[in-house]
C-alpha positions in Angstrom: 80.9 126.2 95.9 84.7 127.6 96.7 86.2 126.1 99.7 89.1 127.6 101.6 92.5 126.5 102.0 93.1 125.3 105.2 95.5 122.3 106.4 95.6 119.3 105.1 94.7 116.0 107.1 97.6 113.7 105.3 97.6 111.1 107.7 98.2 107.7 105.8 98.6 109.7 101.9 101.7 111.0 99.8 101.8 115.0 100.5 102.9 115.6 97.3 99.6 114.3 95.8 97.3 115.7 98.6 98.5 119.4 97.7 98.4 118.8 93.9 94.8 118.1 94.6 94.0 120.7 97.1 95.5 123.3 94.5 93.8 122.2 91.6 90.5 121.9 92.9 90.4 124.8 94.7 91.5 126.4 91.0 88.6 123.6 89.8 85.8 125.6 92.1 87.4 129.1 91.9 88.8 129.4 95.4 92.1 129.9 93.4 90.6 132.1 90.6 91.9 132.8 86.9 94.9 135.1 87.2 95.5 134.8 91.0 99.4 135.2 92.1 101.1 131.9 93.3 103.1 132.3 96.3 104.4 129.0 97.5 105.1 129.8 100.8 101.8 131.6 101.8 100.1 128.3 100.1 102.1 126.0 102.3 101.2 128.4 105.7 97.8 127.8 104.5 97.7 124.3 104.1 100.1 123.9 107.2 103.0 122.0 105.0 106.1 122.6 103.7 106.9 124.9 100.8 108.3 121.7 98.6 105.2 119.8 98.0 103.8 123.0 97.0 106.4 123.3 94.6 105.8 120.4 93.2 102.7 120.8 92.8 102.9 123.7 91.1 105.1 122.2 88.6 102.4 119.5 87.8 99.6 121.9 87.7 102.1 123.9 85.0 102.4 120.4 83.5 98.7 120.2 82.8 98.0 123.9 82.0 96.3 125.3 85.3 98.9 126.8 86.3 101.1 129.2 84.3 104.8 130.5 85.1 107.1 133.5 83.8 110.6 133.2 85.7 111.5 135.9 87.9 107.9 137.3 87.7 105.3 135.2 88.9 103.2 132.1 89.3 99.9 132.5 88.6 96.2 130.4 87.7 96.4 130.4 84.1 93.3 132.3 81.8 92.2 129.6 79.7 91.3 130.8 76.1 88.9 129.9 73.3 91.7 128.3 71.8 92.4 126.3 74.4 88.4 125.2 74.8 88.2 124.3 71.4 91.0 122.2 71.8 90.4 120.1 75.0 86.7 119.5 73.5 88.3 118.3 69.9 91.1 116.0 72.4 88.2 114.8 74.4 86.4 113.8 71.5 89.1 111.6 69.6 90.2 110.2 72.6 87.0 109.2 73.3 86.1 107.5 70.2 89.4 105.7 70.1 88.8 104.3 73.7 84.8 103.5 72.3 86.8 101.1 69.8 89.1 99.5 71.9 86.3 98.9 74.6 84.3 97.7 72.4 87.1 95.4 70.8 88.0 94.5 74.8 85.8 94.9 77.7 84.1 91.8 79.2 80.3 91.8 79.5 80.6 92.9 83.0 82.6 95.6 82.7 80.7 96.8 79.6 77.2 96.4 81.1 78.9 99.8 83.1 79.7 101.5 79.9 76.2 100.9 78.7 74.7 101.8 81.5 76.8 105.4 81.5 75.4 105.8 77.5 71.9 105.5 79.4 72.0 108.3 81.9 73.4 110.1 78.8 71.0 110.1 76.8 68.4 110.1 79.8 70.5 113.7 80.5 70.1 114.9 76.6 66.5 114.3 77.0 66.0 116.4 79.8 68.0 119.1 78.1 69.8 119.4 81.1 73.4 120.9 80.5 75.0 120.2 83.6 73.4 117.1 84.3 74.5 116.2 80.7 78.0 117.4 81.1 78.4 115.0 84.2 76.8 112.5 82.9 79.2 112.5 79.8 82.2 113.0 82.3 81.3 109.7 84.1 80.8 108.2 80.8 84.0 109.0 80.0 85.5 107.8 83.0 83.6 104.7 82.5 84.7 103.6 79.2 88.8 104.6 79.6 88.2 101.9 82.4 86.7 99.5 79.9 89.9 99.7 77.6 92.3 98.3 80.2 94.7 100.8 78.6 97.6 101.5 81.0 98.5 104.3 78.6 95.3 105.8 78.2 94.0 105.9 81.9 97.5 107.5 83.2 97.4 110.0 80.4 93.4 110.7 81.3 94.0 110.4 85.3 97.0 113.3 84.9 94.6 115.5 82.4 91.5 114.8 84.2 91.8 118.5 86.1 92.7 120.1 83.2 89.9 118.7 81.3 87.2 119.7 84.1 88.3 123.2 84.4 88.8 124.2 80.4 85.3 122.6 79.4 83.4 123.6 82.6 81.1 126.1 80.5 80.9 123.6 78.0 77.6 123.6 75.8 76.6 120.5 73.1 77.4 120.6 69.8 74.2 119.6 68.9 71.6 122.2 70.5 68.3 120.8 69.7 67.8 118.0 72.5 65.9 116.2 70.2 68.3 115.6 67.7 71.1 114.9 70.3 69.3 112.6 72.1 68.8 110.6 68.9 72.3 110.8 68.1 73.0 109.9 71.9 70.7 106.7 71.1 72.2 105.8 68.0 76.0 105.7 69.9 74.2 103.9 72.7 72.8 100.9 69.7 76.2 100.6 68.3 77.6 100.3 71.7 75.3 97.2 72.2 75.8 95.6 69.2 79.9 96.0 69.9 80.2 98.3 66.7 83.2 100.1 67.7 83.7 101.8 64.5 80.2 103.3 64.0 80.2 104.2 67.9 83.9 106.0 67.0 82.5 108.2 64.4 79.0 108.9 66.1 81.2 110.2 69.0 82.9 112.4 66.9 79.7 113.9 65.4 78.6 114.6 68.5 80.9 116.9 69.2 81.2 118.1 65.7 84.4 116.8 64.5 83.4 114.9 61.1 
């Protein structure tokens, strides 16, 4: 559901970070919609700050994609195209099965027993055929096993793209259409997950998704 703009309660945050969040979620749930003109200083009398946090946080959101800029002419929510889509889902995929393998390689029992329990409500999703249930299941997944690397690199890349990733896959739809055969697959990642097989649960990710 869109929620309005309206002034931020920054008591105790950075401002910079509390308006690059407002923006991009509000672009995230359509508030802010696809090809919508970027005026700083009506977004800062909206949000009841000053126009240099906005601008800011338009640069970051330019960073990451949401956000696109012709000097002179106009700031605007950036259109995202099938390229684009095809790409994010073929980034998320390799990244993800090269954070499976150093999870795998890495994570204590502890923090793994939360990995395997995000592979569950996976595969519980697939089974259901339940797209958006399965999409946030996977996102949490996701989540889940970047924290499992302990990869400074990877989960400051990830945190930064998260936004981006959210908003060019949100119509996302499986690879794999028949729920039965994707859940099996699901359950198959999930087995090599347990028996720390980082290399099988790398390629099974990237079947998944199609990239082979």
């Amino acid at each position: 559901m869109a929620t309005p703009l309206v002034p931020l309660n920054t008591h105790g945050t950075v401002l910079g970070d509390e308006v690059y969040r407002a923006l991009g979620e509000a672009i995230l749930d359509g508030t802010l919609p696809p090809g919508e003109r970027l005026r700083d200083h009506e977004i800062a009398e909206r949000l009841g700050v000053s126009r240099t946090p906005v601008r800011e946080a338009l640069q970051r959101l330019e960073r990451i994609g949401l956000v696109e800029v012709s000097p002179h002419r106009y700031t605007r929510v950036s259109v995202p195209d099938e390229k684009l889509i095809d790409d994010t889902d073929e980034f998320v995929a390799y990244t993800m099965g090269n954070c499976l393998r150093i999870a795998v390689a890495r994570a204590d029992d502890s923090v793994f027993a939360m990995v395997l329990r995000g592979a569950d409500a996976v595969v519980e999703a697939s089974l259901a055929d339940d797209r958006l249930a399965l999409m946030e299941a996977s996102t949490e997944f996701f989540q889940r096993v970047v924290h499992a690397t302990g990869n400074v690199a990877f989960l400051t890349v990830l945190r930064e793209a998260e936004m981006a990733i959210r908003r060019n896959l949100a119509g996302w739809a499986p690879f794999i259409a028949c729920p039965i055969t994707r859940t099996g697959q699901y359950e198959l990642l999930r087995e090599a997950l347990a028996a720390r097989d980082g290399g099988r649960a790398e390629t099974l990710m990237r079947e998944i998704h199609g990239f082979v």
